[in-house]
N, C-alpha and C positions, 0 to 999 in steps of 0.2 A: 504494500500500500504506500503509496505517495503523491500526493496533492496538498498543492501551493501556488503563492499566488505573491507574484512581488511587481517590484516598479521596474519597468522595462532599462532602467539605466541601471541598474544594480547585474541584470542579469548578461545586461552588454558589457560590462567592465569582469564579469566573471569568464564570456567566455571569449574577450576579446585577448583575456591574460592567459589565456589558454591556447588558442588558436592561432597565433604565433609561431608554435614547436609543434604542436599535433594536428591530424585534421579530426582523428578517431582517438574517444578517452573513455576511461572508464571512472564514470562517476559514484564513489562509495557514498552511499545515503544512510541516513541512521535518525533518530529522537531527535539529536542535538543538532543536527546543520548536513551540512556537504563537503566534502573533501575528495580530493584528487591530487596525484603523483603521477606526472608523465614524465619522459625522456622522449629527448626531438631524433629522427630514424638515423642521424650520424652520431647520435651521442655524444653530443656535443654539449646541448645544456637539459638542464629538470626543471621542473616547474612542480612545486608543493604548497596546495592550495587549501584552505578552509574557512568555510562559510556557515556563520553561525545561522539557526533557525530566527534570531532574532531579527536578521537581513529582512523578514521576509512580512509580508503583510497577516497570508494565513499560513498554515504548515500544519501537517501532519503526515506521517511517515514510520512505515518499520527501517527493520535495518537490510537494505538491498544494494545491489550492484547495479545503474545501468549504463552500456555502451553505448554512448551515441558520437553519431557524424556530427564533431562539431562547427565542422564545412558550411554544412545545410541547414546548422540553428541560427549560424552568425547572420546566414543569409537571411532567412526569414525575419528575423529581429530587428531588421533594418527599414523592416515594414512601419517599426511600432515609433512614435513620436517623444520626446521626453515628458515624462510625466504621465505617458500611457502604464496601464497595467496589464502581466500580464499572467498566464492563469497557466499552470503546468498539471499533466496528469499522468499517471501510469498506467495502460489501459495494459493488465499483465497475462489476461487470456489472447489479446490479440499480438502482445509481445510490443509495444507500440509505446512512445512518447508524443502526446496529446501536447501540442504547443496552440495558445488562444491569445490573440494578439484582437483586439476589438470584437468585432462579430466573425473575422476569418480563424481558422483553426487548420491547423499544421498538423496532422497527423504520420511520427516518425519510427519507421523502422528502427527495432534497438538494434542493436550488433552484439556479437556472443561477447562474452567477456572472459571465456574460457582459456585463450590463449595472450588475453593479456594480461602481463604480470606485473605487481606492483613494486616499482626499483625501491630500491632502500637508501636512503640521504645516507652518502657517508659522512663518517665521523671525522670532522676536521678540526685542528686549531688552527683559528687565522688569526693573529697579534694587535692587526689594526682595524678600525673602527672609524667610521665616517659617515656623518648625516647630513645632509645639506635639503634642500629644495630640488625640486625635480624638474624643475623649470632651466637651474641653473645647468644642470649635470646634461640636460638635452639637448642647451645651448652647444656647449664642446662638441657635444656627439654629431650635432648635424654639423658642424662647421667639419668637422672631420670628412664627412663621404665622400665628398673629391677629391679627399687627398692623397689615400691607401687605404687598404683593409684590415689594418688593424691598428691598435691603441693601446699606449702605454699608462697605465696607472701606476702612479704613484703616491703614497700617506708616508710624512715625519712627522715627528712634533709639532713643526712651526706650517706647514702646510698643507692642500693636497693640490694635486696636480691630472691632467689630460693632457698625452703627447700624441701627437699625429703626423708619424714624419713619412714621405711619400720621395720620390727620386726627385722633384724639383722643388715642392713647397711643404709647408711645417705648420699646423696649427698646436697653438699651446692655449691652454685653459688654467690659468692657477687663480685657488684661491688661498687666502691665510686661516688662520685658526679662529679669528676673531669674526669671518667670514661665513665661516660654518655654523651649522648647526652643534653640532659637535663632532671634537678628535679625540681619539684616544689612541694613541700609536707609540709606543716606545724606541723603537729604531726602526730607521729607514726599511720600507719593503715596495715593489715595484713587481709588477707581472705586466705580461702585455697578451689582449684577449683579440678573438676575429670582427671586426667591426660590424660585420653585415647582423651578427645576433643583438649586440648592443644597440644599434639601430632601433630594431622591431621590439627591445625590449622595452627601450623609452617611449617610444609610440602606446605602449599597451598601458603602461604604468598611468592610474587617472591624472590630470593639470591640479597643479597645486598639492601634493602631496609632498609628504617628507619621504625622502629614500636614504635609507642603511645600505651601506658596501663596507662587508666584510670580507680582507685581504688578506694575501701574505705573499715572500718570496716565489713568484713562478708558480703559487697556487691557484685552486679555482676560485673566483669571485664568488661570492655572497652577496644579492640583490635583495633587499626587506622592504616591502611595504605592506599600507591598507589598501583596502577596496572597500565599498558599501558601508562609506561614511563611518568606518572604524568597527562595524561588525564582520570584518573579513579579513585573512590575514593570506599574501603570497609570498613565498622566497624562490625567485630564479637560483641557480646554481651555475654558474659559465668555464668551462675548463683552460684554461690559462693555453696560448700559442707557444708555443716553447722556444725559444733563439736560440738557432745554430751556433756554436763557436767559432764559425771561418770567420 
């Protein structure tokens, strides 16, 4: 059993933060909310997501699995205006996910979820700590796309930094400590990631949030935010480009 009922931007910003890395997820449903753990098909990055019940206008629900294309919900949802609402249902004899956007209704094939397995966050220490504005971090990232594909971060004490150096030009992004939200960094660490994921990651992330990057040496980044006005919690995962030594 599961039917609910929310505001049409809450459920854009779930699965716009999804649809990104996957087009097919499998969405664990339970009492409390919704959660999901995908990895993009190069393994490159994760996305671990959950959405409390409170996101939501109405809810109620067991605890179940379902697979959906979520290709063909972004589509549809693109129907609904801000401020529409929209009505979710599990229809589980017909196997089916019931999307209601005004008087139109979407009715979607679920997908087995038999062979999809849920990856497991590894356990990392990352040293550095960094919270800024997402406005500011997106700034960098788009000044970067013309320049090469990928980007170097860096957190010290006294700053953090965006490098983007390409064979003829350099865009650089720093700010200071007093600039931030917050630093927490004890020595110097630097990794440099593939730009084209960071890109789509900014884009998904809502305007006006705060974002956490959790770092270290040539490690995988850590991306923190909310969605749904603070009843939603996502962490990207991004696996660090590695620099050859020639």
């Amino acid at each position: 059993m599961f039917q609910a009922r929310t505001k049409a931007d809450t459920l854009k910003e779930l699965v716009t933060v999804v649809s990104i890395l996957v087009d097919e997820a499998k969405f664990s449903i339970d009492a409390n909310g919704i959660s999901l753990r995908a990895v993009d098909p190069a393994h490159v990055a994760m996305v671990d997501l959950k959405l409390s019940k409170d996101a939501f206008e109405s809810y109620t629900a067991d605890e179940t699995d379902l697979g959906v294309d979520v290709s063909k919900l972004d589509q549809f949802l693109r129907l609904a205006k801000s401020g529409d609402l929209v009505d979710l249902y599990h229809d589980e004899d017909k196997r089916r996910l019931n999307v209601t956007v005004g008087n139109t209704t979407k009715k979607m094939s679920l997908i087995d979820t038999t062979g999809m397995s849920e990856p497991k966050v590894p356990n990392l220490s990352l040293p550095a700590k960094v919270t800024l504005k997402i406005d500011e971090m997106s700034q960098g990232i788009r000044a970067s796309e013309s320049v090469s594909d990928h980007i170097a971060l860096t957190a010290t004490p006294e700053y953090f930094e965006i490098v983007c150096e390409g064979d003829t030009d350099q865009v650089q992004m720093k700010l200071s400590k007093d600039q931030l939200i917050e630093l927490e960094v004890k020595d110097k660490v630097r990794s440099l990631f593939p730009l084209e994921y960071f890109s789509n990651m900014m884009r998904a992330i809502p305007p006006q949030s705060k974002l956490t990057l959790r770092l270290g040496n040539d490690y995988p980044v850590k991306l923190e935010f909310e969605i749904a006005g603070g009843k939603g919690n996502v962490t990207y995962l991004l696996a660090p480009r590695i620099e050859s030594g020639d």
